[in-house]
C-alpha positions as CSV (number, residue, x, y, z in Angstrom):
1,X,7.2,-26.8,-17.9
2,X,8.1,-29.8,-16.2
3,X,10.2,-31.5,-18.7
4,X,12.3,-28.1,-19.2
5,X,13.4,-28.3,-15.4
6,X,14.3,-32.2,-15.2
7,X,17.7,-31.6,-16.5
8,X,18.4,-29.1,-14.0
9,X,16.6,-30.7,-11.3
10,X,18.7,-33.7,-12.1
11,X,22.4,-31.6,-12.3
12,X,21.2,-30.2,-8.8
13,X,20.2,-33.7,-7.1
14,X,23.6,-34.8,-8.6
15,X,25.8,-32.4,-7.3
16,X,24.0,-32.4,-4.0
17,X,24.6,-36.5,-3.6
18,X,28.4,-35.3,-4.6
19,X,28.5,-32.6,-1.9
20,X,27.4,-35.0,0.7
21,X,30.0,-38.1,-0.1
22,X,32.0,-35.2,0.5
23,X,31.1,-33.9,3.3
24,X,30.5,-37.6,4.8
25,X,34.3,-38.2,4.1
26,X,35.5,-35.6,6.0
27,X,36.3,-36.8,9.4
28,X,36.9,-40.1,8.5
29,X,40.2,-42.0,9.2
30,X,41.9,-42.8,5.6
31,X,42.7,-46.6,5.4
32,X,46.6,-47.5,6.7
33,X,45.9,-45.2,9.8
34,X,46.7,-46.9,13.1
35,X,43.5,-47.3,14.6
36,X,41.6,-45.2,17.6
37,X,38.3,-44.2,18.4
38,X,34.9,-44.1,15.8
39,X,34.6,-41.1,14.0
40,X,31.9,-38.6,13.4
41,X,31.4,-37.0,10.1
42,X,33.2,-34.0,9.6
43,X,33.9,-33.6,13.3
44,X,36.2,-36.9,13.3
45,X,37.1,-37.0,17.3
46,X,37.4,-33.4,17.8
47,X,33.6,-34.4,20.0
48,X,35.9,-37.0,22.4
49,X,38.7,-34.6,23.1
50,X,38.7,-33.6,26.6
51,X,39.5,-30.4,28.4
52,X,43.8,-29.6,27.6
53,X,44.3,-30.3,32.0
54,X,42.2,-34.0,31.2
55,X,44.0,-34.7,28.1
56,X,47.0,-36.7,29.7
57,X,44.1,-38.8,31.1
58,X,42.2,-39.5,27.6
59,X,45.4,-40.2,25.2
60,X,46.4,-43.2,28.5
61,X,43.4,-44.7,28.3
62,X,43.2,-44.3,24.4
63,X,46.6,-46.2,24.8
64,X,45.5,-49.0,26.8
65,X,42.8,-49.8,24.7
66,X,43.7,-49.4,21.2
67,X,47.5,-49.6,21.3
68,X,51.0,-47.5,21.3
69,X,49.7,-45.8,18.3
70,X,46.7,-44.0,18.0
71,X,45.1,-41.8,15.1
72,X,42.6,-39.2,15.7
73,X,40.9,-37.8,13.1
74,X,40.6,-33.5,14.1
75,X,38.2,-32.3,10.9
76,X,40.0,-33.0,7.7
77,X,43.5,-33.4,9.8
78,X,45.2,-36.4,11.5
79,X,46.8,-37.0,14.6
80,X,49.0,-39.4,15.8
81,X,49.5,-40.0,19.3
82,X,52.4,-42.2,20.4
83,X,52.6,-43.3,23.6
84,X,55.8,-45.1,24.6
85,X,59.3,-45.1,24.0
86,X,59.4,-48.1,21.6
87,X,56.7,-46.7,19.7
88,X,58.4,-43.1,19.0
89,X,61.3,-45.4,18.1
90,X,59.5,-47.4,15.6
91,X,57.9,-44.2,13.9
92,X,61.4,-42.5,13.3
93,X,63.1,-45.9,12.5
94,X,60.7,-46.0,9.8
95,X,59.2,-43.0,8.7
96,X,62.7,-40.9,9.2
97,X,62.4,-36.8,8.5
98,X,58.8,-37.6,7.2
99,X,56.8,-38.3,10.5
100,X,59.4,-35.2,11.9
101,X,57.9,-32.5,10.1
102,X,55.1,-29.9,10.9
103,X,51.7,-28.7,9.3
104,X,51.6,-25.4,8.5
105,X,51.2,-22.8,10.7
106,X,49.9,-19.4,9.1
107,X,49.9,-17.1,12.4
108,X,53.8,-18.7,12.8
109,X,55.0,-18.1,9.5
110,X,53.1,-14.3,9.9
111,X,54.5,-13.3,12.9
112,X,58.2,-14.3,11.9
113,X,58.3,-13.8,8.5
114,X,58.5,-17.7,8.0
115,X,61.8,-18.2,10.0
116,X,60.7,-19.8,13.2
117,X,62.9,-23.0,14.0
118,X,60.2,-24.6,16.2
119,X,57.4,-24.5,13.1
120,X,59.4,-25.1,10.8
121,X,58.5,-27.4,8.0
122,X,61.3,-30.5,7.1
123,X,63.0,-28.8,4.5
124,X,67.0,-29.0,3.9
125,X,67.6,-25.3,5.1
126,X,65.5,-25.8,8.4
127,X,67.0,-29.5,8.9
128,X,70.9,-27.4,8.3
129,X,69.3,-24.5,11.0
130,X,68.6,-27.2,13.5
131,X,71.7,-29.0,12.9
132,X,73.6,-25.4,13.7
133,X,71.6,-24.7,16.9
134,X,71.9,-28.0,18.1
135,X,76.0,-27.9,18.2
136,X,75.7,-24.2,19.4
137,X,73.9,-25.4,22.5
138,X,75.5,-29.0,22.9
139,X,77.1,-29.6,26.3
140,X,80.3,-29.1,25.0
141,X,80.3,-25.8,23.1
142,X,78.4,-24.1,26.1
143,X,81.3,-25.3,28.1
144,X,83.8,-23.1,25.7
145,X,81.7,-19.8,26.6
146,X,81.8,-20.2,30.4
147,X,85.0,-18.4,31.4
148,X,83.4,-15.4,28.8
149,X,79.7,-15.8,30.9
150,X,81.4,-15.1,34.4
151,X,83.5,-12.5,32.9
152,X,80.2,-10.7,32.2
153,X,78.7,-11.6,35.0
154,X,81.2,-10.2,37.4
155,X,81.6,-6.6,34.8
156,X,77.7,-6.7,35.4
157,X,77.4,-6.8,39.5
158,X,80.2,-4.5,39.6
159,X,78.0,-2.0,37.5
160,X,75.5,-2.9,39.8
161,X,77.1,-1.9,42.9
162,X,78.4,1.4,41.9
């Protein structure tokens, strides 16, 4: 009786020493990461995060003590918190569009039918969008539509005043 269960006793003790290396692994920070606080298994720092009011507070002190760059490990994601000028500089001097993107947002691309500028992911149509509302908003081109704005506005008080 014995002997017929060993193999599957011995699948199952396998695949349960797999599941845990697993599970162990998540919540670790991958190697290359800029460095930041211990980690938990599978919580990562999600534990050390304080209240979103305190936050300010945590990511300063985080700063002070283990640089301009810090990673946090949130479950199986990363975050990188940059904390100065010359940091944010060095990031998009190196990484470019790369460290500009965005994860995936399912409730964002659901609720506007994946065409939302501010969750969108670094793809050449989204980086062409941007590029459009940036010049549409610029300084300058606002500055054509003001004579237009004050025509409306004045049409619009005199509707108002009967």
């Amino acid at each position: 009786m014995f002997l017929s269960t060993s193999p599957y006793l011995g699948a199952f003790a396998l695949i349960l020493v797999y599941i845990s290396c697993v599970l162990w692994k998540i919540g670790q920070r991958e190697r290359g990461l800029p460095p930041g606080p211990p980690t938990v298994p599978l919580l990562g720092n999600i534990h050390l995060l304080p209240k979103a009011e305190e936050m300010h507070f945590k990511f300063l002190e985080w700063s002070r003590k283990y640089g301009e760059i810090v990673s946090l490990k949130i479950g199986t994601g990363t975050m990188i918190i940059l904390s100065s000028p010359t940091a944010i500089k060095q990031i998009v001097d190196k990484q470019g569009w790369t460290a500009s993107s965005r994860p995936a947002n399912y409730l964002a691309e659901l609720a506007t039918e994946k065409f939302f500028i501010l969750f969108a992911p670094d793809t050449a149509p989204f980086r062409n969008l941007r590029k459009t509302v940036a010049w549409f908003f610029s300084p300058q081109h606002s500055a054509s539509r003001v004579p237009i704005q004050e025509a409306e506005s004045t049409i619009w008080k005199a509707t108002l005043a009967g």
